[in-house]
N, C-alpha and C positions, 0 to 999 in steps of 0.2 A: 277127516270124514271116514265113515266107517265103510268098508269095500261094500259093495250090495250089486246086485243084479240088475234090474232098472229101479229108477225115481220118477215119478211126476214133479213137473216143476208149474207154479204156476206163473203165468206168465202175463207182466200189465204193460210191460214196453220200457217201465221205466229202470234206472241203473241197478237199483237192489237185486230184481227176477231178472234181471238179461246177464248179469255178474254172478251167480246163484249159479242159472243155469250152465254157464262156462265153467265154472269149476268143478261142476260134474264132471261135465264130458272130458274134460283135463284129467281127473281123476279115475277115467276107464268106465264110468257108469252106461249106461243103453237112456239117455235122456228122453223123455216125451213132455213136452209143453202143453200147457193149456190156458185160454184166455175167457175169465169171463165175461159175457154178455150183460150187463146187468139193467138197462136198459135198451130201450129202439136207438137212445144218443149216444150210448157206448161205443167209441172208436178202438177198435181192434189194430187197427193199420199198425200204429208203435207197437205190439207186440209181434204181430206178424213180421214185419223186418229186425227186430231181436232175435225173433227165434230162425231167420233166416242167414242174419248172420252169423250166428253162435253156431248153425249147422245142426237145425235138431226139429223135427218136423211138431206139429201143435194144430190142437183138436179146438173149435168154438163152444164151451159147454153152456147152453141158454139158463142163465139165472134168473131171467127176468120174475118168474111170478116169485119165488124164495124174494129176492131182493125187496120188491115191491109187498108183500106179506111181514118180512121180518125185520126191514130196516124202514122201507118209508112208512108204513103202516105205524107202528111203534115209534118214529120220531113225531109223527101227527097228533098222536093218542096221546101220549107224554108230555107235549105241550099245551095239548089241549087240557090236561088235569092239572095244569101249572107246577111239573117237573121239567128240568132241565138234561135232555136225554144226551147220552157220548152213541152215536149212531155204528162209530167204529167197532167197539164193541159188541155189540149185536152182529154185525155183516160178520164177525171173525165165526164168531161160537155157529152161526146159523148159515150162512151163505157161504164162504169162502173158504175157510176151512171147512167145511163139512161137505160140499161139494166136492172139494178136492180128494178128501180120501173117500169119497165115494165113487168118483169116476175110478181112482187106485184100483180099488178094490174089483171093479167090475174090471178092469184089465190084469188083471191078478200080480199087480205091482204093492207091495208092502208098504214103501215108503213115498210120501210125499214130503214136498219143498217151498217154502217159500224167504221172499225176500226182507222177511222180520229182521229187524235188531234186535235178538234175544236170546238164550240158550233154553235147550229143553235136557233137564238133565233127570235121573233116574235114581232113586233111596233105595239100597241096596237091601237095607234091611224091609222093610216094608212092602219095596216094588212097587214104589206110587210114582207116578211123573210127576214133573211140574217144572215151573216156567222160572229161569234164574235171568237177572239184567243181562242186558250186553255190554261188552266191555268197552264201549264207546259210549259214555252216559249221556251225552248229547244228543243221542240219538237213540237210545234205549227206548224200546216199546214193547214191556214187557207187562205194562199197566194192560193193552185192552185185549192182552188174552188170557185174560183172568176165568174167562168162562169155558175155557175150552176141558172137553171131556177127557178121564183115562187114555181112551181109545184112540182119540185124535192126537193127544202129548206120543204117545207108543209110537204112530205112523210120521209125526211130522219132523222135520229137520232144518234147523234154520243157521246153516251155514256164514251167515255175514255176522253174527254176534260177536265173533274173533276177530273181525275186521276193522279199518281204521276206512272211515267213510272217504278221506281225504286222499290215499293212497290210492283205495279202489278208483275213487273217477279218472285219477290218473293210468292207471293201467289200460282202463277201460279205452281211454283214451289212446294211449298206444296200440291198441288194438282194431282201433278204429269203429267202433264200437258209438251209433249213432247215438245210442243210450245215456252216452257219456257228457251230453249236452243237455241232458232232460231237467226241468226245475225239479224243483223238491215239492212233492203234492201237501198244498196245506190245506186248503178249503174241504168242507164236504164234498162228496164225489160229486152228487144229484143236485148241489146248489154252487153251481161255478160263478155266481155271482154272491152269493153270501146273502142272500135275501131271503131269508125262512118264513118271514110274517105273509110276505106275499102267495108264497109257493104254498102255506098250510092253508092259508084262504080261499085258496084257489081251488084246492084239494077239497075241502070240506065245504066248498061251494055258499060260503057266507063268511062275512066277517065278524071277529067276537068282538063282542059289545062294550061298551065303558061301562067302566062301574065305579066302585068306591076307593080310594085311600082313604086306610086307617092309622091310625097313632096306636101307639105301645098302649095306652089309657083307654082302645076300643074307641073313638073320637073320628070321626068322620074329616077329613082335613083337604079333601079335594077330590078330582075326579081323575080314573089310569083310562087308559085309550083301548084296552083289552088286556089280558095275563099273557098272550102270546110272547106281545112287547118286553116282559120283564122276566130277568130273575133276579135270584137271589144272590145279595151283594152288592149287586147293581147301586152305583148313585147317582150318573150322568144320565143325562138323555131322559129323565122323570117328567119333567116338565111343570115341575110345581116350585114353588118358593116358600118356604114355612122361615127364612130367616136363619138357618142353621143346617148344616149337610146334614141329610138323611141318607137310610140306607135300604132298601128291600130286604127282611128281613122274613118272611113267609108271602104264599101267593095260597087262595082261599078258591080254586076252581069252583065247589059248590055256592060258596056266596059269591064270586066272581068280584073277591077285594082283595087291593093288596098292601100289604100291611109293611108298616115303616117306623125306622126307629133310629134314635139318634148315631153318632157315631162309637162305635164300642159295644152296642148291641147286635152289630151281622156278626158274631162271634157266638162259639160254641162247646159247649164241655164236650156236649155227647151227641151218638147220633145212633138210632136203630134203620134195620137192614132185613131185608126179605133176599129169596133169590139166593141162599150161600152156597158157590162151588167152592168145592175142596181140595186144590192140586196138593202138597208135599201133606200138607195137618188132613189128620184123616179126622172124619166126624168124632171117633171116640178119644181123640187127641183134642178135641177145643170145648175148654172147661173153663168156668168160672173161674176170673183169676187170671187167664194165658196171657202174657204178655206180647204184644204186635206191635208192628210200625203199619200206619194208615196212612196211604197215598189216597187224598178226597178226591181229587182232579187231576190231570195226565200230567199237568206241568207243576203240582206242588210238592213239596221235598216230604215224604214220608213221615208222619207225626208220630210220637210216641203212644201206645195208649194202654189197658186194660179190658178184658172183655168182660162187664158189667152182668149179662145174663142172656141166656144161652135156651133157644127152643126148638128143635126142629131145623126149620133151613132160614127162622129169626133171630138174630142176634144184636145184642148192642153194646156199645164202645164208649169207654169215657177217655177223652183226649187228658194226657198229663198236663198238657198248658191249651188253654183255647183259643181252637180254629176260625180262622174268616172265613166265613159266607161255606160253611158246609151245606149242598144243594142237593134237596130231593133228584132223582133222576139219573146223578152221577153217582159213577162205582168210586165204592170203598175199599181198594185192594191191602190185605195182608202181606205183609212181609215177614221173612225173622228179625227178630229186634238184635241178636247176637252177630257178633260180627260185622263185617258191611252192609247188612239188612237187605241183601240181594235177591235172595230163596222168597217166593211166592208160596206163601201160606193157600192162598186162596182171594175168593172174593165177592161184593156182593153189591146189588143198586141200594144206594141210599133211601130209604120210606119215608123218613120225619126225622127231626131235627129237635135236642132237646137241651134243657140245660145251658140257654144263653149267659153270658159272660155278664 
């Protein structure tokens, strides 16, 4: 890590930011923590005994209306137009990172820190950031800060990329380091029971209606229980029988149907995309023709593909062999294709889906 002056670290209680934070201060830095708020149910306590026992005092920065504006807002909206949103990505680009080097900034501290797997590295030639894997690819989350600005790549440092997750808890552990017992957060933050139909209901103070399932042939073939219920790919949990697996293949918000196809058809050549940020490929680098590796969803291995055609901050992609179930809502992250396909080109939400298999 590079000497500096002070860092903001931010701060959630768990091993990533409490092991983060200590390797500052190991390192001679002026640490200052920060935990956000991001609801009334945000428990702060884990973080405050982190940053108590690493030795490094920490600020409460109130995220509540950001949060509630830029994540739950947008996970609601999204499902209510029958897209499938990644929430995490939005909180990075709009709440959590961008907080963070904003508080920096008002402390006139340069760099901030968080507990990502991922590196952020620098093109010499260019002077563009951008976001490369962590070298622990079981834990790489290099996928949901695809959206993050120049300015924010420039400020942030994500120390645990080099890291072996399995060593750290042990450390952590000798250190006595309460952190080092903490689970691994899988769920959304805001829905610690995994129940989103209920919570959007609730929110939008009605429930969405049943409507139609359709066949590939436009064929009306049964009745869905609302689009919240469903995405794309989906074959369990339908609740209809036509005598042969189907699959959700498109969701029709304005006609409020959802549309279903045999098996082999949730498959996809191509997919266009609104929304494109540009970490390492600068705009006048992505041309008809550019070769990518396309990560559709956080956990699937990077596809091969072509960029088909190219408008502004729209673009579209034809996969070399086609994908399952590519879902409006989820980002489309760029890679380079050379190499280990590590370098994050950029990236963008998925719009519609074309070119079924």
């Amino acid at each position: 890590m590079e000497q500096t002056k002070s860092i903001l670290v931010g701060m959630s209680g768990g091993l990533d930011s409490t092991y983060t934070a200590y390797r500052y201060k190991q390192a001679g830095y002026r640490v200052h923590g920060a935990v956000l708020r991001m609801s009334d149910e945000t428990d702060i306590t884990s973080a405050q005994l982190a940053a108590q026992q690493v030795g490094i005092p920490l600020e409460i920065i109130d995220a509540r209306a950001d949060f509630d504006r830029y994540v739950k807002q947008y996970f609601i909206d999204a499902y209510a137009s029958g897209q499938t949103p990644n929430p995490c990505v939005m909180c990075n680009r709009y709440v959590k990172i961008a907080l963070l080097c904003e508080r920096a900034r008002m402390l006139g501290i340069t760099q901030v820190a968080t507990g990502h797997y991922a590196q952020i590295m620098r093109d010499d030639t260019s002077g563009r950031y951008f976001v490369h894997a962590g070298a622990d690819r079981r834990k790489d989350q290099s996928y949901v800060l695809w959206q993050l600005t120049q300015e924010m790549l420039s400020m942030l440092q994500l120390p645990m990329a080099v890291l072996d997750k399995t060593e750290v808890r042990e450390h952590a552990r000798t250190l006595g380091f309460t952190a080092a017992e903490a689970k691994e957060s899988q769920d959304i933050c805001f829905l610690p029971d995994g129940d989103y139909v209920s919570y959007i209901e609730r929110h939008v103070n009605t429930p969405f209606p049943p409507g139609d399932f359709v066949d590939e042939t436009g064929a009306v073939v049964g009745r869905h229980a609302g689009i919240i219920r469903y995405t794309v790919g989906q074959r369990k949990g339908l609740g209809i029988a036509l005598g042969h697996p189907v699959f959700v293949t498109r969701i029709d918000a304005a006609r409020n149907t959802v549309h279903l196809a045999p098996s082999g058809q949730e498959y996809s050549r191509g997919a266009v995309a609104d929304s494109l940020n540009f970490q390492k490929l600068s705009p006048e680098q992505l041309q008809v023709g550019t070769r990518v590796r396309v990560k559709i969803r956080y956990a699937a291995p990077p596809a091969n593909a072509v960029i088909e055609a190219f408008s502004g901050t729209q673009v579209m992609v034809r996969f070399d062999e086609a994908q399952r179930a590519v879902t409006p809502g989820q980002s489309a992250v760029f890679y380079d294709p050379e190499g280990t396909g590590d370098v994050l080109f950029g990236g963008r939400i998925v719009e519609s889906v074309g070119n079924r298999n």
